[in-house]
Backbone as a chain_set.jsonl record, in Angstrom:
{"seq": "XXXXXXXXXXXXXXXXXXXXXXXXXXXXXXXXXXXXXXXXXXXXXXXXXXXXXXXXXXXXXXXXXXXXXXXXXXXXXXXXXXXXXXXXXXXXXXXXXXXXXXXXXXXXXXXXXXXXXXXXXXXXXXXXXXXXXXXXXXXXXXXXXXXXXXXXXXXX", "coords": {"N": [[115.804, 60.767, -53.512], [116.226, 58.594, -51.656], [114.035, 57.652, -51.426], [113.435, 56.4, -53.637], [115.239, 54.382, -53.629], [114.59, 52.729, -52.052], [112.207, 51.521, -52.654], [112.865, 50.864, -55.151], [114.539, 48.7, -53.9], [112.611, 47.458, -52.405], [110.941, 46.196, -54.647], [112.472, 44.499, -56.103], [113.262, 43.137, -53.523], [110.527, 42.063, -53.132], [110.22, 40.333, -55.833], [112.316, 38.739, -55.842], [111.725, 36.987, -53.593], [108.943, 35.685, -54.324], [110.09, 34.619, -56.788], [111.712, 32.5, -55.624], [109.794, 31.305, -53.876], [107.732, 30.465, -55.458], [108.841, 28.302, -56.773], [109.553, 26.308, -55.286], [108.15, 23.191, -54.568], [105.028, 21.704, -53.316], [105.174, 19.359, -50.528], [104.3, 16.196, -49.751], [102.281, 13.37, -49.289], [101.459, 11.399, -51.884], [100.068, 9.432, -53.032], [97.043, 8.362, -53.94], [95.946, 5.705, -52.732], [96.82, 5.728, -49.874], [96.409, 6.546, -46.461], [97.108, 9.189, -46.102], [96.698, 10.667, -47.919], [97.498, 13.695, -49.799], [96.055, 16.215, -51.011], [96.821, 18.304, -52.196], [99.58, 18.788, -52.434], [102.521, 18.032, -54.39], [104.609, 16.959, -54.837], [105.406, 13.92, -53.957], [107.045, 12.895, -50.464], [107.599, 10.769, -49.597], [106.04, 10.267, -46.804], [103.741, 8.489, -47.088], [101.134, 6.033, -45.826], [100.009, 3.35, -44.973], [96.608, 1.322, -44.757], [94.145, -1.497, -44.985], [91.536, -3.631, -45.376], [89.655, -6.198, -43.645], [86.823, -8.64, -44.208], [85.246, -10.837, -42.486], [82.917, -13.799, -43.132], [79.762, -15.912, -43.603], [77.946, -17.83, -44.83], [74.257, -19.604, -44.039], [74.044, -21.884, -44.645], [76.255, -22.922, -43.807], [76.15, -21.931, -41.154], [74.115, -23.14, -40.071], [75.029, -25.773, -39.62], [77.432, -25.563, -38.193], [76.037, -25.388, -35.665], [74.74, -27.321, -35.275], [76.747, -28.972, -34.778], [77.358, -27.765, -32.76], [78.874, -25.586, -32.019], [78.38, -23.058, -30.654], [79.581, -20.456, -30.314], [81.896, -18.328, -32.074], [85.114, -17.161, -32.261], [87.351, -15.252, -34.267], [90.708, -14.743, -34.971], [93.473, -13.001, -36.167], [96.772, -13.05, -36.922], [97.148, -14.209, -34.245], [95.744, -12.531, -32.669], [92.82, -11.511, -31.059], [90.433, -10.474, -32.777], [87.344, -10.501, -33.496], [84.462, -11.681, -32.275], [81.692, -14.092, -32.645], [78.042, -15.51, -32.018], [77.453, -18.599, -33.594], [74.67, -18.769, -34.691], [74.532, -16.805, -35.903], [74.169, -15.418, -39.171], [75.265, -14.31, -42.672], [73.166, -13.589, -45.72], [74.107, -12.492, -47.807], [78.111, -11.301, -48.853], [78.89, -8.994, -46.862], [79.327, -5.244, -46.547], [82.964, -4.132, -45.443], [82.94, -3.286, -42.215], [80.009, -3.121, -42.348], [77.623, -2.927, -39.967], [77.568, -5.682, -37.653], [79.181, -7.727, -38.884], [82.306, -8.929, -38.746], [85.165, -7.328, -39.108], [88.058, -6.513, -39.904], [90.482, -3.868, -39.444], [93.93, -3.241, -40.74], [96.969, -1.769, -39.943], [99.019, -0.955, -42.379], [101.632, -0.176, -42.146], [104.299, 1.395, -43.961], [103.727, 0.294, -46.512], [102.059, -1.427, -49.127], [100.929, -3.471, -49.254], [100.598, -6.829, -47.186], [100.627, -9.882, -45.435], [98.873, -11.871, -43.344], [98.135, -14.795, -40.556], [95.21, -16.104, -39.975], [92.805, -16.935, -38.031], [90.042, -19.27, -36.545], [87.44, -20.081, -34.14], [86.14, -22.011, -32.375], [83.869, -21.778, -28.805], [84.857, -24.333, -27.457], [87.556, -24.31, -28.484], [88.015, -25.377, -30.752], [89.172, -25.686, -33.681], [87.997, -24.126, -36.468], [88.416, -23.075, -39.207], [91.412, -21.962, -40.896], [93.881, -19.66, -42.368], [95.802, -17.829, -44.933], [95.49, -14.558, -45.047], [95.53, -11.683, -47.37], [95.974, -8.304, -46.551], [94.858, -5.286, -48.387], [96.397, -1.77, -49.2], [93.966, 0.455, -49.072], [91.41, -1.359, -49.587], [88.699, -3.393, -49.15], [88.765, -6.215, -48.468], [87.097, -9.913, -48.86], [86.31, -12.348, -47.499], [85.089, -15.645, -47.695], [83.536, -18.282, -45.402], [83.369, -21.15, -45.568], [82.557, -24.861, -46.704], [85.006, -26.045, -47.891], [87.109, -23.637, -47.332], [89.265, -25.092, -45.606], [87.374, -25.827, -43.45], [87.322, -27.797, -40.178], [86.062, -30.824, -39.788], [84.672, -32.044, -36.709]], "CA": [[116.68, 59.72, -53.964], [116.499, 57.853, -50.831], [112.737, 56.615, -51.581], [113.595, 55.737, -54.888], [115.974, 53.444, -53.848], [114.177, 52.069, -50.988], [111.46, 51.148, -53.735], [113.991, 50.13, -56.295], [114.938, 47.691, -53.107], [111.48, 46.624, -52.2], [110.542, 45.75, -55.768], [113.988, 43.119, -55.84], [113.108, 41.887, -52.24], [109.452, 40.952, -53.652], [109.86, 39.668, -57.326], [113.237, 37.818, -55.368], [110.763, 35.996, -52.734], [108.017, 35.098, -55.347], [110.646, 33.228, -57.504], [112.283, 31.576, -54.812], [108.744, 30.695, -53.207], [106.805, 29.97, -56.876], [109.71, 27.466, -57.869], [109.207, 25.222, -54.647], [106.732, 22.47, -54.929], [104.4, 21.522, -52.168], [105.573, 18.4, -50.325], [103.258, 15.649, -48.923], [101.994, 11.874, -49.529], [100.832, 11.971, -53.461], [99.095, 8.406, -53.507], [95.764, 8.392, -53.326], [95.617, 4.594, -51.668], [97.082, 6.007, -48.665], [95.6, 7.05, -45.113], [97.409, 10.246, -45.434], [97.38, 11.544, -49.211], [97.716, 14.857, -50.084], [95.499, 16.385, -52.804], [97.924, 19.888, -52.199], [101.324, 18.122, -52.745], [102.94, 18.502, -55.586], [105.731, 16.092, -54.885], [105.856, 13.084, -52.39], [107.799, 13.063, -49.813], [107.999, 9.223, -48.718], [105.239, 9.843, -45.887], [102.312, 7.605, -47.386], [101.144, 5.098, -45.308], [98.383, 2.379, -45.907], [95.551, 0.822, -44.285], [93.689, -2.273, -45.386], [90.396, -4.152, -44.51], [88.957, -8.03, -44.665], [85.531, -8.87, -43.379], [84.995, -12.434, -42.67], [81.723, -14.092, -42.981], [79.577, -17.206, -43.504], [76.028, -17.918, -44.844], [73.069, -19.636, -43.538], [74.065, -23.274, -44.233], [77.741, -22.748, -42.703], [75.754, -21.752, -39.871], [73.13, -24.511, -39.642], [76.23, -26.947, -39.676], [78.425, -25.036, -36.887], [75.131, -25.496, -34.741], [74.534, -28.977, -35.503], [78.303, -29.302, -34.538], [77.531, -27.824, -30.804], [79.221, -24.644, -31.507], [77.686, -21.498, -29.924], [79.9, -18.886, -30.46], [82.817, -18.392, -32.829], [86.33, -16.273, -31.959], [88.382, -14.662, -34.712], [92.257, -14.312, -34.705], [94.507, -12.365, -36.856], [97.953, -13.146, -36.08], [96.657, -15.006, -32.773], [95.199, -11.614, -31.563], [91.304, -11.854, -31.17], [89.91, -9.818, -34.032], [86.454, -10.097, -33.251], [83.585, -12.382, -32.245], [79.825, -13.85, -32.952], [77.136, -16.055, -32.045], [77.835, -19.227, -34.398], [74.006, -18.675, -35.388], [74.175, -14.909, -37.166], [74.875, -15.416, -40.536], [74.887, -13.216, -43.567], [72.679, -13.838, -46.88], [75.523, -12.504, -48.937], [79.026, -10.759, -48.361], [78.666, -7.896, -46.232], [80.689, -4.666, -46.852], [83.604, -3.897, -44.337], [82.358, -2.084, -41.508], [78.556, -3.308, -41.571], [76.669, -3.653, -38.698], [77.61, -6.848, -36.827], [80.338, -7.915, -39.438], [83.981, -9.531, -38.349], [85.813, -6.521, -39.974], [89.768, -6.284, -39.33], [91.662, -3.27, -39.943], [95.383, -3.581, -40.315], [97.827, -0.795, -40.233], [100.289, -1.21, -43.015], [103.027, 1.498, -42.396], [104.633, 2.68, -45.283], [103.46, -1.094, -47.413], [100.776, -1.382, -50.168], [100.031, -5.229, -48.981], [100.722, -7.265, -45.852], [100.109, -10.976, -45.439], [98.402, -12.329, -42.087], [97.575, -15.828, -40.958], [93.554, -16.001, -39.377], [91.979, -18.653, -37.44], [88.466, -19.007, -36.17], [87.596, -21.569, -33.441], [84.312, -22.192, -31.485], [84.315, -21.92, -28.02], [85.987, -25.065, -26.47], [88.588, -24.228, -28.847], [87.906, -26.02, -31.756], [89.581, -24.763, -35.506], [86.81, -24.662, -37.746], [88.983, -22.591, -40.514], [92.39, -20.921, -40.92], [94.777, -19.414, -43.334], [96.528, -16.567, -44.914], [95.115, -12.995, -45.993], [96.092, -10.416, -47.469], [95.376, -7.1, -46.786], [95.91, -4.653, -49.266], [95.94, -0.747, -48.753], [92.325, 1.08, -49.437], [90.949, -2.383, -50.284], [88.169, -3.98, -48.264], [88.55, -8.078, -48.927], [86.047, -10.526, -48.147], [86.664, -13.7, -47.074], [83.208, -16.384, -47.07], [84.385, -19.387, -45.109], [82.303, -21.986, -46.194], [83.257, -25.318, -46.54], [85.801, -25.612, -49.069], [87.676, -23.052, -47.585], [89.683, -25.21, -44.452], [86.796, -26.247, -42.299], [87.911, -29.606, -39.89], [85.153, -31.364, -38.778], [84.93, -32.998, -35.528]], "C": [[116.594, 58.493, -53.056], [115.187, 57.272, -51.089], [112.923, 55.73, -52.58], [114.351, 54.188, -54.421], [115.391, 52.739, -52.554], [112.969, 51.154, -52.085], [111.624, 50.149, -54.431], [114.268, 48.604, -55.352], [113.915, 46.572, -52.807], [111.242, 45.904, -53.205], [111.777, 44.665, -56.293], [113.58, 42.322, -54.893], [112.065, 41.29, -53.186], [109.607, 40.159, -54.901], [111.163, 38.445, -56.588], [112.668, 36.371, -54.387], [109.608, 35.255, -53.58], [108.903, 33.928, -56.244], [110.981, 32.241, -56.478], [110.861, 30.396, -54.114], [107.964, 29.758, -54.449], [108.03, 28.708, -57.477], [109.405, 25.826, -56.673], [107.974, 24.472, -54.875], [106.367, 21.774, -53.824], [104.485, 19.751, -51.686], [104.509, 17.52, -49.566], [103.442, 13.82, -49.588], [100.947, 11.917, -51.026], [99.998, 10.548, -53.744], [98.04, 8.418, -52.871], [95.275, 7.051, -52.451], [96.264, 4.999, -50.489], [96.251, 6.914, -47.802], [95.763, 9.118, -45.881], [97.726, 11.699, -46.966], [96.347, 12.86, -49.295], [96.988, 15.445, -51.578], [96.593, 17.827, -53.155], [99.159, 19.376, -52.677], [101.503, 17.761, -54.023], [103.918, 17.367, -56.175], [105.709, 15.454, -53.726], [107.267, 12.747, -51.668], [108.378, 11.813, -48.911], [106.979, 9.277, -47.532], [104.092, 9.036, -46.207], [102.408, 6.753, -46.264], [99.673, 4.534, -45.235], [97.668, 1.653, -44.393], [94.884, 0.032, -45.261], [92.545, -2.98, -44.717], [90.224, -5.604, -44.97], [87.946, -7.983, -43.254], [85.358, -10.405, -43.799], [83.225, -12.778, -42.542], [81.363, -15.484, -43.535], [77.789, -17.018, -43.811], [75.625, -19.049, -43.988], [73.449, -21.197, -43.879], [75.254, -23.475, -43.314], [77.287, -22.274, -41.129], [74.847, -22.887, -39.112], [74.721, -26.238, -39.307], [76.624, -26.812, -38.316], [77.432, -25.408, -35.358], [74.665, -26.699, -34.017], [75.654, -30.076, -34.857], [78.213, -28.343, -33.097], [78.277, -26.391, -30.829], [78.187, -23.449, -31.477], [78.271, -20.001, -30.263], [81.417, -19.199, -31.01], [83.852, -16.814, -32.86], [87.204, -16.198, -33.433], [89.492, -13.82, -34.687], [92.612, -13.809, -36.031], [95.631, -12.137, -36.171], [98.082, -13.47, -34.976], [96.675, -13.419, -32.23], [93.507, -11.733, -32.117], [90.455, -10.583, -31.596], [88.579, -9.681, -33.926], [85.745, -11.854, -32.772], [82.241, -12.606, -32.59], [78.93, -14.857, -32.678], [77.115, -17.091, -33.786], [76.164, -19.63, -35.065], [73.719, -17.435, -36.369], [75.428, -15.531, -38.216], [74.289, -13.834, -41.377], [74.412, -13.815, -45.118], [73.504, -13.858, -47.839], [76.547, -11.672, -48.591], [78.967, -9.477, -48.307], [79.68, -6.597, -46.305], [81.796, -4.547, -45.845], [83.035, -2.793, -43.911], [81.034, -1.947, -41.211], [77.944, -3.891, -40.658], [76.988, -5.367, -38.655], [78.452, -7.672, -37.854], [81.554, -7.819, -38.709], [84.408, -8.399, -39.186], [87.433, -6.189, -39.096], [89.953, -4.87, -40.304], [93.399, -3.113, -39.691], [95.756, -2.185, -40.811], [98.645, -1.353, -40.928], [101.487, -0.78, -43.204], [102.657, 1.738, -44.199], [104.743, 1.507, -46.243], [102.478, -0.985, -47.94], [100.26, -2.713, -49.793], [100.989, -5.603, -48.554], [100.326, -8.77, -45.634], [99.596, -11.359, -43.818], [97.586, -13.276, -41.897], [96.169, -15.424, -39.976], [93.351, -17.391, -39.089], [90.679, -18.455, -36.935], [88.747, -20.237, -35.318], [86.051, -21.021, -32.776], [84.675, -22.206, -29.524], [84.739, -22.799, -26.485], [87.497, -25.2, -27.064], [89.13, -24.359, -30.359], [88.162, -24.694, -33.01], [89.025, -25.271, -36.27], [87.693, -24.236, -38.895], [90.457, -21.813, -39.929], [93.394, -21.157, -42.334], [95.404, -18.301, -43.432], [95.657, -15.822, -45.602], [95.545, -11.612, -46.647], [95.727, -9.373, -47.765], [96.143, -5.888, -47.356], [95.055, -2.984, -49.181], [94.399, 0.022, -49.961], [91.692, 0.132, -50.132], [89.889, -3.184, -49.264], [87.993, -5.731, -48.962], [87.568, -9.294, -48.22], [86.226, -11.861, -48.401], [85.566, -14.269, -46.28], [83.647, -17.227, -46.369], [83.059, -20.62, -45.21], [83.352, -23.581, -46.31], [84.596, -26.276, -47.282], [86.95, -24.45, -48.518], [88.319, -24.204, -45.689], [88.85, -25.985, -43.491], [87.084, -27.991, -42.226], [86.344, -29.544, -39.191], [85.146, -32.343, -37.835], [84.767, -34.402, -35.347]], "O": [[116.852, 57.397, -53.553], [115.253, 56.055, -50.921], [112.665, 54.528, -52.518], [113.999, 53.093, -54.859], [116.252, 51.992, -52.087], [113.14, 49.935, -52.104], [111.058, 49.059, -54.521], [114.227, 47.52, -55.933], [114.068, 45.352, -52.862], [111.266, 44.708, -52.916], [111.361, 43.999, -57.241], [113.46, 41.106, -55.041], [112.328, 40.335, -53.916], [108.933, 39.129, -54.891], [110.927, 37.258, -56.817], [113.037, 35.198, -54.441], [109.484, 34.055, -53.334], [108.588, 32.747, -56.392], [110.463, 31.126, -56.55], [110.91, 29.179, -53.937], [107.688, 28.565, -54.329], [107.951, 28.322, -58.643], [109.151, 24.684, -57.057], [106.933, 24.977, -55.293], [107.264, 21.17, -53.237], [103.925, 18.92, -52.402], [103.821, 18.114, -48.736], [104.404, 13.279, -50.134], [99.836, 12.446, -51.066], [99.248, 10.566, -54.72], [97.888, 8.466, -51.651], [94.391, 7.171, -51.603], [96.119, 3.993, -49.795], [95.55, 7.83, -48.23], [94.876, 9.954, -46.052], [98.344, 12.756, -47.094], [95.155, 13.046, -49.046], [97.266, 15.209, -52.753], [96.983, 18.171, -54.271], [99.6, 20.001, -53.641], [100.635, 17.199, -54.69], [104.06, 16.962, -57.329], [105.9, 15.999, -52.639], [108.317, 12.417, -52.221], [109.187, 11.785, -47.984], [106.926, 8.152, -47.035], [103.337, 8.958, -45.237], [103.484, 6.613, -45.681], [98.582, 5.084, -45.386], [98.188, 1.551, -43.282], [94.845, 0.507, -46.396], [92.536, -2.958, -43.486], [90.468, -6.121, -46.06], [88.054, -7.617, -42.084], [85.336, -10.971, -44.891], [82.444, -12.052, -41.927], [82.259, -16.24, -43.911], [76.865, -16.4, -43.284], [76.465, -19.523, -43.223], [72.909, -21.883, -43.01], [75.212, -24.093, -42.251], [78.03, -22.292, -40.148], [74.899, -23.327, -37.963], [74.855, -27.36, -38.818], [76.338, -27.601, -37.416], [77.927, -25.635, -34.254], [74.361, -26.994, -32.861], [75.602, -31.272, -34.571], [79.232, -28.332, -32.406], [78.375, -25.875, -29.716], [77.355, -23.136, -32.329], [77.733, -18.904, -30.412], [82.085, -20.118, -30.536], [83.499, -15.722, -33.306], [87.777, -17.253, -33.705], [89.485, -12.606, -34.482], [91.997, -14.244, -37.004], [95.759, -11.399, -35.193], [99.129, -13.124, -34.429], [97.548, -13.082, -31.43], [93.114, -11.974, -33.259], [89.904, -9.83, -30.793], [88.279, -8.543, -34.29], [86.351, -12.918, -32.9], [81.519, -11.641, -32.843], [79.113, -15.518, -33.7], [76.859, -16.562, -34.868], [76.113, -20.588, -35.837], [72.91, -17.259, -37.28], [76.613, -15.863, -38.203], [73.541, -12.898, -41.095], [75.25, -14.489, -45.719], [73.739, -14.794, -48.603], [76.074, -10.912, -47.746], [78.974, -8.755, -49.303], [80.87, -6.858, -46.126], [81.319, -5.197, -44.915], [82.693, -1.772, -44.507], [80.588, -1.187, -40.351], [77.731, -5.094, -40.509], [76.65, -6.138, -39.553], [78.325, -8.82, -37.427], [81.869, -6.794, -38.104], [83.88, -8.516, -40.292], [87.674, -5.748, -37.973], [89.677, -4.774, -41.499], [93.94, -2.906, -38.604], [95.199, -1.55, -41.707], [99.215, -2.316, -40.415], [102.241, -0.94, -44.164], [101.776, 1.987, -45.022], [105.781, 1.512, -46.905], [101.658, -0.339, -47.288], [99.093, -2.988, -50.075], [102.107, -5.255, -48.933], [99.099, -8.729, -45.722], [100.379, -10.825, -43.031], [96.509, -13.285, -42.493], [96.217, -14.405, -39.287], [93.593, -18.476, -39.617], [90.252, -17.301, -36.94], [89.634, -21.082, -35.435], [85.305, -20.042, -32.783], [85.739, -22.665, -29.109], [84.881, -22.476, -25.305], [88.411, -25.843, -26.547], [90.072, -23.841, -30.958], [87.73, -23.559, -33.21], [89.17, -26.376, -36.791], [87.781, -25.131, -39.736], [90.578, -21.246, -38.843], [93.621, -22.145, -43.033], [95.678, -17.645, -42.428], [95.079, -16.232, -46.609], [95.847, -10.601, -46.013], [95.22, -9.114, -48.856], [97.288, -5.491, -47.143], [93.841, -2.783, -49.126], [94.128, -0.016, -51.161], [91.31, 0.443, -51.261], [90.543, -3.713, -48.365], [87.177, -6.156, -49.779], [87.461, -9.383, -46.997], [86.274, -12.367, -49.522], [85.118, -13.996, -45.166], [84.846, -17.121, -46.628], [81.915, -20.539, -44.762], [84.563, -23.57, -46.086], [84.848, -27.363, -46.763], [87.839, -24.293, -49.355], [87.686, -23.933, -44.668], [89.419, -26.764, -42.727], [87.121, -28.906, -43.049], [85.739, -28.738, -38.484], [85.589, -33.462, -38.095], [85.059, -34.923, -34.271]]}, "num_chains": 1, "name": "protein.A"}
């Protein structure tokens, strides 16, 4: 009698843990534009959080110009922090993806935002602002920004 009902008990605990467990739904970050999504999760949980890219660049006459114009080497800011640099003769034929070889490529952390605005400047190095403006980087998006001249450039 006493197995039986030890049995009888087991077979309650388990079918009791299976519902309770089989009814929950697996918690995580459910958008796929985020750093941190979850292909397991069932239901988001508010942790997403984004990342965004912009690669700046410049062809082959924007470079013959900048040269012609005495600059040597060209500093990029995002949000006046210095984002990258380059030799104001390397250009690119056509817009380069984010992340290729010798490409200006910013990544911004966006917390828990799908898109982020941030102003950019470029200057040469006695100081000079060849271009600036606003960008916006938007999560799992690489944006490309030519600067050419039409887009800002002061000339000296």
């Amino acid at each position: 009698m006493k197995s039986l009902s030890f049995i009888l008990m087991a077979v309650t605990f388990t079918a009791a843990t299976m519902l309770t467990t089989s009814c929950s739904k697996e918690q995580g970050c459910t958008d796929v534009d985020s750093v941190n999504f979850s292909a397991t999760a069932e239901e988001d949980d508010g942790s997403c959080f984004y990342e965004g890219e912009t690669v700046f660049w410049y062809g082959q006459s924007v470079s013959q110009y900048l040269v012609d114009d005495n600059a040597t080497n060209l500093t990029f800011y995002v949000d006046g922090d210095v984002v990258g640099s380059t030799a104001a003769s390397v250009y690119w034929p056509s817009a380069p993806s984010c992340g290729d070889n010798a490409s200006i490529t910013v990544t911004k952390d966006l917390g828990s935002v799908k898109t982020q605005s941030y102003s950019y400047s470029v200057k040469d190095q006695t100081g000079w602002e060849y271009w600036n403006g606003t960008v916006n980087f938007n999560a799992n998006t690489c944006f490309s920004i030519e600067l050419d001249f039409g887009k800002k450039m002061k000339k000296k």
